[in-house]
C-alpha positions in Angstrom: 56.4 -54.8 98.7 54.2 -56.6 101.0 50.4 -56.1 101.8 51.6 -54.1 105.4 53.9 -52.1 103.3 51.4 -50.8 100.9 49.0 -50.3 103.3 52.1 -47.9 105.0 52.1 -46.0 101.9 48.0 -45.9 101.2 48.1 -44.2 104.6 50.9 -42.0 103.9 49.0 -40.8 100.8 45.8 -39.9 102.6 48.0 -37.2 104.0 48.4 -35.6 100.3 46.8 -32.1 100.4 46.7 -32.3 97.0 46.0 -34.5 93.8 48.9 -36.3 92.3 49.0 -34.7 88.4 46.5 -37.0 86.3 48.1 -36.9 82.5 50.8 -38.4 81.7 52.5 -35.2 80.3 52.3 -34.0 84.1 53.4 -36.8 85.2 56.3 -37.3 83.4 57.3 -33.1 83.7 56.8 -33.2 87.8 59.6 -36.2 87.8 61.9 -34.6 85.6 61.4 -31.5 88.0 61.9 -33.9 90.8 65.5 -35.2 89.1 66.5 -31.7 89.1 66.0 -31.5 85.0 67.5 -34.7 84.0 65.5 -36.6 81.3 68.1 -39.8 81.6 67.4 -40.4 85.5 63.4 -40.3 84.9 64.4 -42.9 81.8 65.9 -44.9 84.2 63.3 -45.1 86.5 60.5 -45.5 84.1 62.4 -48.3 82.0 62.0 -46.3 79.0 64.1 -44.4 76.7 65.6 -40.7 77.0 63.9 -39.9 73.9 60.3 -41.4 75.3 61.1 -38.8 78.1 61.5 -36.1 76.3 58.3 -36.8 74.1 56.2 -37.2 77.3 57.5 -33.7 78.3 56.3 -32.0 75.1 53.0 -33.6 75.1 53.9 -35.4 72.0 53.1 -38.5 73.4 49.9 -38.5 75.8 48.5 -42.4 76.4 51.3 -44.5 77.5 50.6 -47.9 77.8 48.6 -49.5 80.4 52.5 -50.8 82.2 53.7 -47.5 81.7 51.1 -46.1 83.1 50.8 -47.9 86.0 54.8 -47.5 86.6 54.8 -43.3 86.4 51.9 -43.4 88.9 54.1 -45.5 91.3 56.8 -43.1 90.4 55.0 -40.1 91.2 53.6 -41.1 94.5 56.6 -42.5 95.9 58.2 -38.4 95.2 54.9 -36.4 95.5 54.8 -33.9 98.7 58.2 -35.3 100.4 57.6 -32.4 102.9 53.8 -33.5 103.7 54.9 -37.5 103.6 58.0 -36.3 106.2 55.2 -34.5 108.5 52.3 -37.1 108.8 54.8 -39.8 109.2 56.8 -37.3 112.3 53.3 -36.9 113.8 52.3 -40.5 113.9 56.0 -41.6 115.4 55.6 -38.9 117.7 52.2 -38.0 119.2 49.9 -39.5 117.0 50.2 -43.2 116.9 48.3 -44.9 114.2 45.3 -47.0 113.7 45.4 -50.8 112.6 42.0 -52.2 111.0 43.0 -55.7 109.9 41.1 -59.2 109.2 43.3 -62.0 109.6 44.1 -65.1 111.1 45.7 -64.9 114.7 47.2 -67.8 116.4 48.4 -67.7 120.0 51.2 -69.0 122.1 50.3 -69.2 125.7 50.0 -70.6 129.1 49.4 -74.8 129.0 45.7 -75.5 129.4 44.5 -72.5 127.2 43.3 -72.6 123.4 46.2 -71.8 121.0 43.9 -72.4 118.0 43.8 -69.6 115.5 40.9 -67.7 114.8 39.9 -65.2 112.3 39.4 -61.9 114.0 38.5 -58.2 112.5 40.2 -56.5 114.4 40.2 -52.5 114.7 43.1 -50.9 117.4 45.0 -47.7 117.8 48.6 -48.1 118.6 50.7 -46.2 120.3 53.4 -43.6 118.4 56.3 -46.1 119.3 54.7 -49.0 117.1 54.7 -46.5 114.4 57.7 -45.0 114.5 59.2 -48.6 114.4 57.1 -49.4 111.7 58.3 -46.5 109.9 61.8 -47.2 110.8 61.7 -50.7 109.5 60.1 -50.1 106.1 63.1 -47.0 105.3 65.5 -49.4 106.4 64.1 -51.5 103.5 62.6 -54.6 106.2 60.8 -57.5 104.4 56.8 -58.0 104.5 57.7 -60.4 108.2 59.5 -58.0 109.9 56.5 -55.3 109.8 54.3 -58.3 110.8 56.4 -58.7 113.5 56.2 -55.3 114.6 52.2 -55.2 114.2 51.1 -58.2 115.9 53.7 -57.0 118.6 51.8 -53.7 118.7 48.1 -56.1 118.9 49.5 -58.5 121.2 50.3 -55.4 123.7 47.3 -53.3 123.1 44.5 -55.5 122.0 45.4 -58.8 124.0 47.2 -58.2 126.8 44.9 -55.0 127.0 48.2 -53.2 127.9 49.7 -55.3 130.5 46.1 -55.9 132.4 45.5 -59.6 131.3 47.3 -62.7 129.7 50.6 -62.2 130.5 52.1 -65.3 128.5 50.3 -64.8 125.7 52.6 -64.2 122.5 50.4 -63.4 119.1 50.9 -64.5 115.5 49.6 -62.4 112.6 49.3 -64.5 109.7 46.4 -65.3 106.7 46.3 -61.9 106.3 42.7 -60.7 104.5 43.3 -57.0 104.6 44.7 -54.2 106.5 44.0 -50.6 106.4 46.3 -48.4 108.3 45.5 -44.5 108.9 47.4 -42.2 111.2 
């Protein structure tokens, strides 16, 4: 997953109302609730043994390894709240929109006589529901890293640049050198 992506899900997160379970026992027991009961499928998922499972669930084993560790958090955000996740997501594609803060590198494609040198720019813009839901869209569809740049500097170039439809009409916009991006709804 790409740095847009994970931004995607950073922002889904803040929607949480509450705290993803912090041992690993929890953990471990709230995917196994999540797989309806089945040890093997949260084996699966983990890359670990039934057994290993089935320890985690008795509290017999409580410090996974730093990997592990790091893979069962993963694992539990991507299930945690599915009803909250499905609601912030419906608001921002709907009424909402959501709010791009980026620093990166823009370049330009316009009109002869004008600068197309790229410049970095901080740059801090609400975009409109239908730049989220298509975001959205794209990343469940399973849409490489580009393809949501795509859609982002396409929501920039129409809101931020072209100031929605007031000024440079030829201009098209590249987002690349990406130094962060913080998304919010």
């Amino acid at each position: 997953m790409g740095i847009l992506g994970e931004s995607l899900e950073r922002a889904t997160a803040n929607a949480f109302t509450r705290p993803i379970p912090k041992s690993a026992g929890a953990q471990v027991r709230f995917l196994v609730k999540s797989e309806k009961g089945s040890t093997r499928a949260v084996a699966r998922r983990l890359g670990v043994s039934q057994r290993t499972v089935e320890r985690y669930v008795k509290n017999q084993i409580r410090h996974p390894r730093p990997e592990l560790a790091a893979r069962l958090v993963e694992e539990v955000r991507k299930s945690w709240q599915p009803r909250v996740r499905r609601r912030a997501r419906e608001a921002a594609a709907t009424t909402g929109g959501i709010v791009i803060e980026t620093r990166a590198r823009f370049g330009f494609t316009a009109a002869p006589g004008s600068t197309d040198d790229s410049r970095l720019r901080l740059i801090t813009q609400h975009l409109p529901p239908e730049y989220a839901a298509r975001l959205f869209e794209a990343q469940e569809a399973g849409a490489e890293e580009q393809r949501l740049r795509e859609i982002a500097a396409e929501g920039l170039q129409e809101q931020y640049f072209k100031d929605r439809g007031r000024r440079a009409q030829g201009l098209h916009v590249e987002f690349t050198d990406i130094d962060y991006v913080e998304l919010d709804f």
